[in-house]
Structures are given as structure tokens and as C-alpha cells.
CHARMM internal coordinates of N, CA and C (Angstrom, degrees):
IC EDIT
DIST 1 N 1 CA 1.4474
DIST 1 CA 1 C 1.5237
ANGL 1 N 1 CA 1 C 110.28
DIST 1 C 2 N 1.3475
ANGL 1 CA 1 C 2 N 113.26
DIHE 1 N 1 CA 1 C 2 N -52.17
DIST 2 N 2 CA 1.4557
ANGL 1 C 2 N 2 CA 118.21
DIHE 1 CA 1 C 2 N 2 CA 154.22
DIST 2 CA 2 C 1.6716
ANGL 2 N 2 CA 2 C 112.47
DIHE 1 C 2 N 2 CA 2 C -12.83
DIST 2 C 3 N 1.2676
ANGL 2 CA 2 C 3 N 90.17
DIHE 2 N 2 CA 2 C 3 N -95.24
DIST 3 N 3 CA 1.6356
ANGL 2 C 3 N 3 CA 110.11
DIHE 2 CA 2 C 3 N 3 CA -174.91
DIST 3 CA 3 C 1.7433
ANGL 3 N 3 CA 3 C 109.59
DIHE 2 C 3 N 3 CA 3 C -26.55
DIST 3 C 4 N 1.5851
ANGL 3 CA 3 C 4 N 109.02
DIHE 3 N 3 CA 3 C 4 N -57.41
DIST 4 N 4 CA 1.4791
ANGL 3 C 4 N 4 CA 108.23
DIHE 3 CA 3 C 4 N 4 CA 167.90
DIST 4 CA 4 C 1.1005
ANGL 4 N 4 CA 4 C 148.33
DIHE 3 C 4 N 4 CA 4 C -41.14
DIST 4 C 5 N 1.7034
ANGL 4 CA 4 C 5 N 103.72
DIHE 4 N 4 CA 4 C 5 N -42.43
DIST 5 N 5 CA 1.7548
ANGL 4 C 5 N 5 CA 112.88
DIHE 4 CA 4 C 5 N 5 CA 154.15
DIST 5 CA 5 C 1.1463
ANGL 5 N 5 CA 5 C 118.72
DIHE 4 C 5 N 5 CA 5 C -79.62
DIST 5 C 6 N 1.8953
ANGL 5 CA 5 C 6 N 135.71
DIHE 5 N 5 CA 5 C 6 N -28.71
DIST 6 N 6 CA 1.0151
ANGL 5 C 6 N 6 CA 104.68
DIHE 5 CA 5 C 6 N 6 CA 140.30
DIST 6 CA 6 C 2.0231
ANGL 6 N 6 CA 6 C 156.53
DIHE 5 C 6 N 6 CA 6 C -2.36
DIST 6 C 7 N 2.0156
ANGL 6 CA 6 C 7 N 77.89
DIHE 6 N 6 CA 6 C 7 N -83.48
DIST 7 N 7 CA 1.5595
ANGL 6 C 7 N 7 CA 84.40
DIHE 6 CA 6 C 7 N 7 CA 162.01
DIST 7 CA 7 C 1.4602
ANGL 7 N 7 CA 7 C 131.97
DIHE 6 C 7 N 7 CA 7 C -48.47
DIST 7 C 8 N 1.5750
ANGL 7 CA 7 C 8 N 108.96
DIHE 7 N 7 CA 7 C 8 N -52.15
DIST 8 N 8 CA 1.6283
ANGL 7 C 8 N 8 CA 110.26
DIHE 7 CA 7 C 8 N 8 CA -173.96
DIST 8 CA 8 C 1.4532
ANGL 8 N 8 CA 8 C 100.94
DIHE 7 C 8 N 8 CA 8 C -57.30
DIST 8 C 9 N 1.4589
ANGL 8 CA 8 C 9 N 132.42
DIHE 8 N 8 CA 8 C 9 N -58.63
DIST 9 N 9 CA 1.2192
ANGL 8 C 9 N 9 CA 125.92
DIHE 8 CA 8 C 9 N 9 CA -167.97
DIST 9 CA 9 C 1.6142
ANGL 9 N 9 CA 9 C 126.57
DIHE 8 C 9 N 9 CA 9 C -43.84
DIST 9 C 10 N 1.4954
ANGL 9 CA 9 C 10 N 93.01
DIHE 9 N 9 CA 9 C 10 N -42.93
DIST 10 N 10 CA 1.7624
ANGL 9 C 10 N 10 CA 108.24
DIHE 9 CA 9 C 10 N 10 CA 172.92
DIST 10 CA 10 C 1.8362
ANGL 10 N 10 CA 10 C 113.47
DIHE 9 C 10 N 10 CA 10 C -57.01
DIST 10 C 11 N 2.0093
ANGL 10 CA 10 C 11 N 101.09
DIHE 10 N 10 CA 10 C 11 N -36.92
DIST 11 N 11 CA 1.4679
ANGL 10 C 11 N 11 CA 88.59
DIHE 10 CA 10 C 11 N 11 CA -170.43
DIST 11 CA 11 C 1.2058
ANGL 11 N 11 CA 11 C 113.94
DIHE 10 C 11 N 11 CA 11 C -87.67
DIST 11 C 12 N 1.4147
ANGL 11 CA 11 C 12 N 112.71
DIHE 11 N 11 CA 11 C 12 N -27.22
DIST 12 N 12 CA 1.5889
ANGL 11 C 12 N 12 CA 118.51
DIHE 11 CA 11 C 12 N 12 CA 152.64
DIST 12 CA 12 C 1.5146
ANGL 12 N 12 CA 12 C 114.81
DIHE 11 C 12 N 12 CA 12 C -28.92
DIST 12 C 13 N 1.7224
ANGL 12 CA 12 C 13 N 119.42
DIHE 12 N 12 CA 12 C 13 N -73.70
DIST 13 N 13 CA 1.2569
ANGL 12 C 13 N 13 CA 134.39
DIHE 12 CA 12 C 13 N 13 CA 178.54
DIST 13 CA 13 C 1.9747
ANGL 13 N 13 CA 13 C 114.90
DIHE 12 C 13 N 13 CA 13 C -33.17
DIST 13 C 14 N 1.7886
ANGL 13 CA 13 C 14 N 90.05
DIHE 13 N 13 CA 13 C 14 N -26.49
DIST 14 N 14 CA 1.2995
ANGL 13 C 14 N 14 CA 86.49
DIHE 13 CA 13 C 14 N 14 CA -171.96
DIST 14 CA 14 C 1.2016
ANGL 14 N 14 CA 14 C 109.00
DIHE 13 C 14 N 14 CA 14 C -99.01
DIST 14 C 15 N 1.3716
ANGL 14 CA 14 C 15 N 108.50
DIHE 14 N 14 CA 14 C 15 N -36.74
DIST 15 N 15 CA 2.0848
ANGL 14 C 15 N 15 CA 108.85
DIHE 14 CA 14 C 15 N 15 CA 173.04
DIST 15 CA 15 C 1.7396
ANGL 15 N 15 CA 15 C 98.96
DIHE 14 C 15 N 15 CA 15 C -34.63
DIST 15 C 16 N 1.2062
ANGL 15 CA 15 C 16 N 103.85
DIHE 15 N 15 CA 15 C 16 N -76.64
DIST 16 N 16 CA 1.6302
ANGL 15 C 16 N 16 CA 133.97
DIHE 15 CA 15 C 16 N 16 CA 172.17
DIST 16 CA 16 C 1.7639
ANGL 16 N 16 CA 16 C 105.82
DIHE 15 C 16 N 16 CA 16 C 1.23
DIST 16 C 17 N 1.4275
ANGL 16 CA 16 C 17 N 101.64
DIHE 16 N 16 CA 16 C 17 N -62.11
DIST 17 N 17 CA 1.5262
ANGL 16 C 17 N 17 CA 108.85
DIHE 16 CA 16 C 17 N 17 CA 177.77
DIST 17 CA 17 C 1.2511
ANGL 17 N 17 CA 17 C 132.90
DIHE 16 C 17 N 17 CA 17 C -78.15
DIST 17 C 18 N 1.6619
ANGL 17 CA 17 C 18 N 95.32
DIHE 17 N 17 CA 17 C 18 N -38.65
DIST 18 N 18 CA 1.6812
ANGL 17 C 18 N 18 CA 101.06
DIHE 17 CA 17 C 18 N 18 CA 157.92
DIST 18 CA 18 C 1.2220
ANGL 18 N 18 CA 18 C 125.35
DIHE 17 C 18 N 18 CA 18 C -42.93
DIST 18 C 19 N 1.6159
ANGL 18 CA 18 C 19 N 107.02
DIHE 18 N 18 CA 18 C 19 N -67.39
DIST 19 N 19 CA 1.9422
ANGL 18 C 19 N 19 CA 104.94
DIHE 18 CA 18 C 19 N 19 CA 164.86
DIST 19 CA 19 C 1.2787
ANGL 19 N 19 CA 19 C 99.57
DIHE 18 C 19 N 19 CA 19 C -35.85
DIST 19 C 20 N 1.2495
ANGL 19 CA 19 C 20 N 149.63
DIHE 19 N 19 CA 19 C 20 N -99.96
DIST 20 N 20 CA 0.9532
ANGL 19 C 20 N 20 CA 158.54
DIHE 19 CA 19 C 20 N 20 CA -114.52
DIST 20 CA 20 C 1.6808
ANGL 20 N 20 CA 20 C 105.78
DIHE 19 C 20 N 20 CA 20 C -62.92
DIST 20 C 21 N 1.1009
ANGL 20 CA 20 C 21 N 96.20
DIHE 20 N 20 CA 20 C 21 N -25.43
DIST 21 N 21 CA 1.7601
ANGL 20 C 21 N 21 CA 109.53
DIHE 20 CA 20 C 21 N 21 CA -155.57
DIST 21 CA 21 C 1.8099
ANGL 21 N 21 CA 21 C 79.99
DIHE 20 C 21 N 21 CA 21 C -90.04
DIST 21 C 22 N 1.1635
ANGL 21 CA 21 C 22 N 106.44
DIHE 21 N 21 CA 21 C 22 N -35.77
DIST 22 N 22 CA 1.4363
ANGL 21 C 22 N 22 CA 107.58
DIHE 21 CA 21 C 22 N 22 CA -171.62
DIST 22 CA 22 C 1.5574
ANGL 22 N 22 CA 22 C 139.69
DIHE 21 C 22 N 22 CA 22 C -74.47
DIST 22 C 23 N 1.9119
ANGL 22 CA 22 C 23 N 90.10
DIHE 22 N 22 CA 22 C 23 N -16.63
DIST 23 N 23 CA 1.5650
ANGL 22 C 23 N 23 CA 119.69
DIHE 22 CA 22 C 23 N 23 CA -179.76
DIST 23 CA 23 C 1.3432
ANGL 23 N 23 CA 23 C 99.58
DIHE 22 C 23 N 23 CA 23 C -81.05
DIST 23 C 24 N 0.9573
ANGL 23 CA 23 C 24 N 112.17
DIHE 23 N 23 CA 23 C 24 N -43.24
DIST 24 N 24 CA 1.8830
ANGL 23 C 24 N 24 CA 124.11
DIHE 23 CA 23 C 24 N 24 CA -173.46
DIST 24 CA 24 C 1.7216
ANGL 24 N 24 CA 24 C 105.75
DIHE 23 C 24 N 24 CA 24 C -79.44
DIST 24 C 25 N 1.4870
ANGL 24 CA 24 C 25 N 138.09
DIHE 24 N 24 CA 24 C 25 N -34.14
DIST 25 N 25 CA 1.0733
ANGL 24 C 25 N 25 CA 130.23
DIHE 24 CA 24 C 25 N 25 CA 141.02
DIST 25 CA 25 C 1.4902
ANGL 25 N 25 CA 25 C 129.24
DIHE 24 C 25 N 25 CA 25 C -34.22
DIST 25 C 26 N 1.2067
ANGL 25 CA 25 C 26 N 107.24
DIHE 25 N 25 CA 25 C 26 N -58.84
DIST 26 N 26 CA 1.6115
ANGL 25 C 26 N 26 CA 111.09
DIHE 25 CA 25 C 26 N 26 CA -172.05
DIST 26 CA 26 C 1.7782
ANGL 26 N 26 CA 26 C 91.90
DIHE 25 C 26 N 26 CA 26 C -79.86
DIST 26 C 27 N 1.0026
ANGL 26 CA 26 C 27 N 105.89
DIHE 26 N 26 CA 26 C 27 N -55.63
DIST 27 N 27 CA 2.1820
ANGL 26 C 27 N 27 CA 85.44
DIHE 26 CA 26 C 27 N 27 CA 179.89
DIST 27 CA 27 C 1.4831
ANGL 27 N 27 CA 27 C 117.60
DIHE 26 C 27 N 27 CA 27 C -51.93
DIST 27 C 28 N 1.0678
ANGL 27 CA 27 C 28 N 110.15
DIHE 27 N 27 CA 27 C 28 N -33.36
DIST 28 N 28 CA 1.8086
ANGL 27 C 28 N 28 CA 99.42
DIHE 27 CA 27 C 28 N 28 CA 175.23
DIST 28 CA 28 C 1.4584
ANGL 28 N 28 CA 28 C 113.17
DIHE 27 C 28 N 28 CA 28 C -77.78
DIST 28 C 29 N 1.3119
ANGL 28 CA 28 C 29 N 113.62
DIHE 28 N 28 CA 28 C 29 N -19.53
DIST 29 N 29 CA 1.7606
ANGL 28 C 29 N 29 CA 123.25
DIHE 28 CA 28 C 29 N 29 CA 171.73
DIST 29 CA 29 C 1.3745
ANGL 29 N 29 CA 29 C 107.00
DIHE 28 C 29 N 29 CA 29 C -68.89
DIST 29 C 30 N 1.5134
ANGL 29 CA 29 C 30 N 131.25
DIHE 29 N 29 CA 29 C 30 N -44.30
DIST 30 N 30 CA 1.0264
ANGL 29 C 30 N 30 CA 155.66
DIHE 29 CA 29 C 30 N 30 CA 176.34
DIST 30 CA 30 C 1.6678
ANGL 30 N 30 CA 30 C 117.48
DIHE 29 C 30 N 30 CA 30 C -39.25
DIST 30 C 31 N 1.5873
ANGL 30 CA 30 C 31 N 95.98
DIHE 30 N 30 CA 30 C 31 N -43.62
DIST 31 N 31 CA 1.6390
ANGL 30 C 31 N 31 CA 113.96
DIHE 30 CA 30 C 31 N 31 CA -160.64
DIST 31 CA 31 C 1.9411
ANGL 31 N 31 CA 31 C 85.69
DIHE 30 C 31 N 31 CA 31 C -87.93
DIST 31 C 32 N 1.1370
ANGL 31 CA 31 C 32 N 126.74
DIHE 31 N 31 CA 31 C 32 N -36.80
DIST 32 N 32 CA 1.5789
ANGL 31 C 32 N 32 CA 134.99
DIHE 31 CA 31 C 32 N 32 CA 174.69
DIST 32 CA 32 C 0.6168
ANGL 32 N 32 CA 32 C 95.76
DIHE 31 C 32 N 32 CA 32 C -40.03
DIST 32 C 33 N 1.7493
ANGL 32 CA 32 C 33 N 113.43
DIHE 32 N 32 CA 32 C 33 N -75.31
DIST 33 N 33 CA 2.0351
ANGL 32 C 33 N 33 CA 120.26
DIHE 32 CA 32 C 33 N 33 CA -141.46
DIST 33 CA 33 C 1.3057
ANGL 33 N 33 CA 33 C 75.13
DIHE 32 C 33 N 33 CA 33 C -148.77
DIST 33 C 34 N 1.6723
ANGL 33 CA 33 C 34 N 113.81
DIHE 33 N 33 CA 33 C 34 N 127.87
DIST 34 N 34 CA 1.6270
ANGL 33 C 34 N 34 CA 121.93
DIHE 33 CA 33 C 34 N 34 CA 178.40
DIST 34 CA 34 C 1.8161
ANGL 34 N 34 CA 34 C 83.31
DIHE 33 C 34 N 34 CA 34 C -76.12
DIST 34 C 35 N 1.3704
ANGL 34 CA 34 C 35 N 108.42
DIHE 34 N 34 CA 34 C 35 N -175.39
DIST 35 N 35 CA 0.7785
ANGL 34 C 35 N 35 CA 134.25
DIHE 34 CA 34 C 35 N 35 CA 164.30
DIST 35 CA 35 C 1.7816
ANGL 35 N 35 CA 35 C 137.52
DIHE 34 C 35 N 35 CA 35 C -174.20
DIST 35 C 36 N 1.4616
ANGL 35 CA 35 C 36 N 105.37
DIHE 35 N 35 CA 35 C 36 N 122.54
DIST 36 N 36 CA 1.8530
ANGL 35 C 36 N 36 CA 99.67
DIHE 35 CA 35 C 36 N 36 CA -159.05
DIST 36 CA 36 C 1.7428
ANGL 36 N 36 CA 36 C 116.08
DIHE 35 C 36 N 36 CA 36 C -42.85
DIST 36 C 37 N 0.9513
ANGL 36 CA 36 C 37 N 109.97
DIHE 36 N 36 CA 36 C 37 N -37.42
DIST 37 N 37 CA 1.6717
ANGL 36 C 37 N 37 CA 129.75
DIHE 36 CA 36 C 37 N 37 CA -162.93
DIST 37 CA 37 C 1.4940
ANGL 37 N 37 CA 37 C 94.12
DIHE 36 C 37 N 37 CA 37 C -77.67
DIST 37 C 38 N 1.6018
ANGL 37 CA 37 C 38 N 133.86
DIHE 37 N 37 CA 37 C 38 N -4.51
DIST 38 N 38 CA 1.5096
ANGL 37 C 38 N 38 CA 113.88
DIHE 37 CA 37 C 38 N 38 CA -173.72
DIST 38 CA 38 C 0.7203
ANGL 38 N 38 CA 38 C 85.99
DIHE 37 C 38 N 38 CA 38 C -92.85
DIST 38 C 39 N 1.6797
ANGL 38 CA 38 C 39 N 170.35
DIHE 38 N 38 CA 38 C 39 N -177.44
DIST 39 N 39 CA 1.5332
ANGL 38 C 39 N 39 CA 149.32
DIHE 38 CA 38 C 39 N 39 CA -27.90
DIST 39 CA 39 C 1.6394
ANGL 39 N 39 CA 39 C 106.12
DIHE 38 C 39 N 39 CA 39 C -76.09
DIST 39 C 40 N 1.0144
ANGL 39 CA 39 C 40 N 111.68
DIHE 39 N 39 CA 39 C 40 N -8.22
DIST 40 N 40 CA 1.8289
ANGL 39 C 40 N 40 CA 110.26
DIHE 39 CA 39 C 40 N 40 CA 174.50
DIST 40 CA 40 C 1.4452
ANGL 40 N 40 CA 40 C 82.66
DIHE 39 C 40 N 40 CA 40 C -79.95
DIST 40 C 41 N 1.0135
ANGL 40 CA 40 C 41 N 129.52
DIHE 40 N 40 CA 40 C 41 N -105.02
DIST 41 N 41 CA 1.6615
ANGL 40 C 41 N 41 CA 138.75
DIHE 40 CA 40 C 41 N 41 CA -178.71
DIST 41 CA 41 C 1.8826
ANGL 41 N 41 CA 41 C 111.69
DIHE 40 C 41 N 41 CA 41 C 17.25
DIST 41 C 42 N 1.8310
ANGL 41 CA 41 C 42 N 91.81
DIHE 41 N 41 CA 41 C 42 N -66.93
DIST 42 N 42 CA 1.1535
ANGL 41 C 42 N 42 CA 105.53
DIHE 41 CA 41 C 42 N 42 CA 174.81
DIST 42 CA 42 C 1.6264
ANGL 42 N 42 CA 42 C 108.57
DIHE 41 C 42 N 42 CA 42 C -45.17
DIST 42 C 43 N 1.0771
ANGL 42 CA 42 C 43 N 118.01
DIHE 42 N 42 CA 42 C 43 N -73.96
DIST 43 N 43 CA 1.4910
ANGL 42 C 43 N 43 CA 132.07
DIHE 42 CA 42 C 43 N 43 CA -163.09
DIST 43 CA 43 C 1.5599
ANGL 43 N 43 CA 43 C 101.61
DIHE 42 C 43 N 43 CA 43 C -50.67
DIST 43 C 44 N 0.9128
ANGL 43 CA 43 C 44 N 126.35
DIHE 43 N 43 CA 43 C 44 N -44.51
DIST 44 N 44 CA 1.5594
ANGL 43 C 44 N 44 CA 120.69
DIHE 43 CA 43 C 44 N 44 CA 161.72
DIST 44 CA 44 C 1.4287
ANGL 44 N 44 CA 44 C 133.11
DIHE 43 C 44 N 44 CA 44 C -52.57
DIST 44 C 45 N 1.0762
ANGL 44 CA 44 C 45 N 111.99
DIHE 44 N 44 CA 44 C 45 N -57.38
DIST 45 N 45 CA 1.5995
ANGL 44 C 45 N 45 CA 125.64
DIHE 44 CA 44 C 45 N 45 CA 153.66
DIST 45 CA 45 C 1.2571
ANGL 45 N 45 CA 45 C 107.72
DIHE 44 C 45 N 45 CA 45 C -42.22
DIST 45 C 46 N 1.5888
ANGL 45 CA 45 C 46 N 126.62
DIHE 45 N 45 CA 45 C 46 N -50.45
DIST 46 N 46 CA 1.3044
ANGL 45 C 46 N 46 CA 116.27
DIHE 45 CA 45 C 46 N 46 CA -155.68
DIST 46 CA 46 C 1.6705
ANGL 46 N 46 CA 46 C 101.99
DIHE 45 C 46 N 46 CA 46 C -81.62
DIST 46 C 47 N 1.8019
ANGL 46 CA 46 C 47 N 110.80
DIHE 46 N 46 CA 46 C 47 N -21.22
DIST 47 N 47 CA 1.7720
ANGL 46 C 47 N 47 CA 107.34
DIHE 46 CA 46 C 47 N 47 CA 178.05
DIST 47 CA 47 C 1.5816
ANGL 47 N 47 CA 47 C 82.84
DIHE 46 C 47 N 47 CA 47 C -97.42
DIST 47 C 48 N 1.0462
ANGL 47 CA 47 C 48 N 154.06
DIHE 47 N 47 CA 47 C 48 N 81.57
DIST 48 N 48 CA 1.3754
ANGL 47 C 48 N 48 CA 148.39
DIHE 47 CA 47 C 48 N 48 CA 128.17
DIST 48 CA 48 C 1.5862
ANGL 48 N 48 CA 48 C 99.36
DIHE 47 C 48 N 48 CA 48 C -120.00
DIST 48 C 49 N 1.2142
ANGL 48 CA 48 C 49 N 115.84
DIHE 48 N 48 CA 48 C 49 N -21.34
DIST 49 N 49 CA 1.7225
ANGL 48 C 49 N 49 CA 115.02
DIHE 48 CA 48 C 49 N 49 CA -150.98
DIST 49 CA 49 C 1.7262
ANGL 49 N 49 CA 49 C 84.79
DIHE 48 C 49 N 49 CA 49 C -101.72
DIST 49 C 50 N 1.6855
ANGL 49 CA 49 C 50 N 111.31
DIHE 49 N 49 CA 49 C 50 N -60.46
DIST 50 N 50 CA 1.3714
ANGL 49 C 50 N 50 CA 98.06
DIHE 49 CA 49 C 50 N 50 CA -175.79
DIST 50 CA 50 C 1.9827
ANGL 50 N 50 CA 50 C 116.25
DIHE 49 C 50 N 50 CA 50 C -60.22
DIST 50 C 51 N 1.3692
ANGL 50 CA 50 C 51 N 120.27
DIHE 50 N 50 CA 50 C 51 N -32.98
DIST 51 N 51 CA 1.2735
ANGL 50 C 51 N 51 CA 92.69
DIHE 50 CA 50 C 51 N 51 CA 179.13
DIST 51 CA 51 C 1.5881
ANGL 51 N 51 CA 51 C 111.20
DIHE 50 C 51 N 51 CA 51 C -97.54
DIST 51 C 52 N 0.9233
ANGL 51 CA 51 C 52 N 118.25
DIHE 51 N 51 CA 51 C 52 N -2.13
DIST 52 N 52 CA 1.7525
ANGL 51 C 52 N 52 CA 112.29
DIHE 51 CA 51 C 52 N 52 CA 134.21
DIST 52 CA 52 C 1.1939
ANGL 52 N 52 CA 52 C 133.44
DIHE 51 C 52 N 52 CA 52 C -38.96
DIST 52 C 53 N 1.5689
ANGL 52 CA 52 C 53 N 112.81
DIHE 52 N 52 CA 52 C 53 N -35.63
DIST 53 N 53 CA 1.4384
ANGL 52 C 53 N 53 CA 137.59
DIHE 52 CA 52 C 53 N 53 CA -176.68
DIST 53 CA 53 C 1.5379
ANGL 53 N 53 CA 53 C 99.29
DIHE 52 C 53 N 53 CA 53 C -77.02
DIST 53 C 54 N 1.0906
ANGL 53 CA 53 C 54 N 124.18
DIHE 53 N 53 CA 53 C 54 N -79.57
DIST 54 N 54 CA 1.4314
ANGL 53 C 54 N 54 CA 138.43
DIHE 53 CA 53 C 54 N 54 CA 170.23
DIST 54 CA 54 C 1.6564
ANGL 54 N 54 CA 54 C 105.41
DIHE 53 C 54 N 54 CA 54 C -33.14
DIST 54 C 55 N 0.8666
ANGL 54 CA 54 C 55 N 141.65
DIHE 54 N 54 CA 54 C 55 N -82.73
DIST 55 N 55 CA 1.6948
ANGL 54 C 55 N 55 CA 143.66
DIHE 54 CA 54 C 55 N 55 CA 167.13
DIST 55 CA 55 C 1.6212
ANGL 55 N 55 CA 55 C 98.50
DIHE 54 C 55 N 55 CA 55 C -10.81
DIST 55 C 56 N 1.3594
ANGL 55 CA 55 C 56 N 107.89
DIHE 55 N 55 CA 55 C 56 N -63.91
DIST 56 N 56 CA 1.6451
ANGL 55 C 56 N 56 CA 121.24
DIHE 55 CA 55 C 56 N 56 CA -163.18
DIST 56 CA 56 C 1.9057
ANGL 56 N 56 CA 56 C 96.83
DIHE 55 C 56 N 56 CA 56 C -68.61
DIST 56 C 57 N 1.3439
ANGL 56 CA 56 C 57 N 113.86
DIHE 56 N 56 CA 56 C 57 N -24.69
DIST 57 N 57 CA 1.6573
ANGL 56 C 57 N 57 CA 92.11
DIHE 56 CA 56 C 57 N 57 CA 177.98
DIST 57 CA 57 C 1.5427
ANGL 57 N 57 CA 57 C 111.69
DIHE 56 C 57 N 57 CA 57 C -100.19
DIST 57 C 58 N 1.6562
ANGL 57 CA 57 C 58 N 97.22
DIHE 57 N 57 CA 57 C 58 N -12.89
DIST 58 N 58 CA 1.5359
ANGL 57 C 58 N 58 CA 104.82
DIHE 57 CA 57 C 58 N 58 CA -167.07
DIST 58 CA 58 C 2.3601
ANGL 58 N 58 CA 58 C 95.00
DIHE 57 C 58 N 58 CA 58 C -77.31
DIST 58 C 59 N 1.0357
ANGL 58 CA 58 C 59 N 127.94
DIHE 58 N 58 CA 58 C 59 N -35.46
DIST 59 N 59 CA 1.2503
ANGL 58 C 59 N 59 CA 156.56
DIHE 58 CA 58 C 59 N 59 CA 161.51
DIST 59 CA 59 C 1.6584
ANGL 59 N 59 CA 59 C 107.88
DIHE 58 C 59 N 59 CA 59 C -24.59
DIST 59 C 60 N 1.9361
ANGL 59 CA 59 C 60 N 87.08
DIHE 59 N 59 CA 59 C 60 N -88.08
DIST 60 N 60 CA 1.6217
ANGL 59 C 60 N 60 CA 93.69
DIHE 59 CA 59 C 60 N 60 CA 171.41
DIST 60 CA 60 C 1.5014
ANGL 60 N 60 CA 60 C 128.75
DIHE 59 C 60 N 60 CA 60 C -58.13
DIST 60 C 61 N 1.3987
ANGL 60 CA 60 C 61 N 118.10
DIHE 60 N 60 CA 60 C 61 N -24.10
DIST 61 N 61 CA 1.1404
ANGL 60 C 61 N 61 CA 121.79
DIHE 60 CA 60 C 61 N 61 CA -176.92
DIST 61 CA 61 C 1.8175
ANGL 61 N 61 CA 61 C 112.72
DIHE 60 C 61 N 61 CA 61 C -66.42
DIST 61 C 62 N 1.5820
ANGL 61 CA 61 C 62 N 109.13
DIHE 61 N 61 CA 61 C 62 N -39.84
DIST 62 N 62 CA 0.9996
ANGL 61 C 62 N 62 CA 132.71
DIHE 61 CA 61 C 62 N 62 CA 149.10
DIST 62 CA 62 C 1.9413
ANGL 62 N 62 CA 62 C 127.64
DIHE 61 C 62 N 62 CA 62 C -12.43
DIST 62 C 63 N 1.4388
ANGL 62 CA 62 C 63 N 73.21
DIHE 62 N 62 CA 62 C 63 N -92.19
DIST 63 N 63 CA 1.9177
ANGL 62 C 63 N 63 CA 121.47
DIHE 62 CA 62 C 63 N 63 CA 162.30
DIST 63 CA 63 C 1.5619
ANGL 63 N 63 CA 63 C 90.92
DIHE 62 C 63 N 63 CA 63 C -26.58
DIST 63 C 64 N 1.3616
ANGL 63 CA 63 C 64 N 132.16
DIHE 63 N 63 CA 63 C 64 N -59.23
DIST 64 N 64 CA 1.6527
ANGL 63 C 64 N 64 CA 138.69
DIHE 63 CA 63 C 64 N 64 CA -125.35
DIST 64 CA 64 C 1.5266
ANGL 64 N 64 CA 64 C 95.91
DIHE 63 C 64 N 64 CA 64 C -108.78
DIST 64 C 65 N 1.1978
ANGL 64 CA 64 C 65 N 120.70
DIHE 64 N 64 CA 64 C 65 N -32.79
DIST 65 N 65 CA 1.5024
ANGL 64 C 65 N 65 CA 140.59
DIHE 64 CA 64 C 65 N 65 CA -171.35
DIST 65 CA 65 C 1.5412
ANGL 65 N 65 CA 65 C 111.36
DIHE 64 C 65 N 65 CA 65 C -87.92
DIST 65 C 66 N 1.1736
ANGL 65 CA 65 C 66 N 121.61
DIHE 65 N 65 CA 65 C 66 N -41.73
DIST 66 N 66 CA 1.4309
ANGL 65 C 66 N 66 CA 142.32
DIHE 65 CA 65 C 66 N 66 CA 176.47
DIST 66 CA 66 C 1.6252
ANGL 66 N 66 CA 66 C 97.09
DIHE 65 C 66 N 66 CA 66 C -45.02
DIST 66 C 67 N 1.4582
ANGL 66 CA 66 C 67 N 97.61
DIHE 66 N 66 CA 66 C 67 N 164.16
DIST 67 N 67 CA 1.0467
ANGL 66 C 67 N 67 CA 132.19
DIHE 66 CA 66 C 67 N 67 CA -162.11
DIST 67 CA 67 C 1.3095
ANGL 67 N 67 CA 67 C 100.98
DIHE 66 C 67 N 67 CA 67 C -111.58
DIST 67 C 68 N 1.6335
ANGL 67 CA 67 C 68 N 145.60
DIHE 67 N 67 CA 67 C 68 N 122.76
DIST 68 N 68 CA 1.2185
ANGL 67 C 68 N 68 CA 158.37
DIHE 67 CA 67 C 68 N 68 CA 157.17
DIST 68 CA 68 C 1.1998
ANGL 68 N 68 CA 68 C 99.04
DIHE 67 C 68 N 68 CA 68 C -5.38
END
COOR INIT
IC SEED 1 N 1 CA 1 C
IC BUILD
């Protein structure tokens, strides 16, 4: 059971960065060629990453509590 929240937390951890990797993509694209539709973009990314975030602590907390 361990091992299981493990996993989710890690793939969480990884959604998590992708957004992240992805907010900072589209803003440096942004500074190129503005574009009206980037702060929607942003705001999506930014609730994919935080409850990505949340999953990944709600997970480990899990993970830490578990039973061998």
C-alpha cells in the first residue's frame, strides 16, 4: 500500500512540473508574440499545477502514515 501512494505522489509530482515547465514556456512565447488567450492558459496551468500540488502532499502524507 506504501509503494502505491508512493507512486501517485511521484506522478502527481510530475504532472506538477510539467505545468510548471509549461507556464514558463507559454510566458517566454508570450514576450515573442503577445497573445490575448495567454492569461486564460496561464490560469489553467496554474490550477493543474496547484491541485497537482495538493494530490502530491495529500499522497505522501498517505505514503508516510501507511503501514509497511
Amino acid at each position: 500500500m506504501k509503494d502505491d501512494y508512493k507512486r501517485k505522489s511521484s506522478i502527481a509530482l510530475g504532472i506538477m512540473l510539467i505545468a510548471l515547465m509549461s507556464i514558463m514556456e507559454t510566458w517566454m512565447a508570450d514576450h515573442r508574440l503577445p497573445n490575448p488567450a495567454s492569461p486564460f492558459v496561464w490560469s489553467v496551468l496554474g490550477t493543474v499545477a496547484a491541485v497537482a500540488f495538493g494530490f502530491f502532499c495529500w499522497f505522501r502524507a498517505k505514503a508516510n502514515r501507511a503501514p509497511d
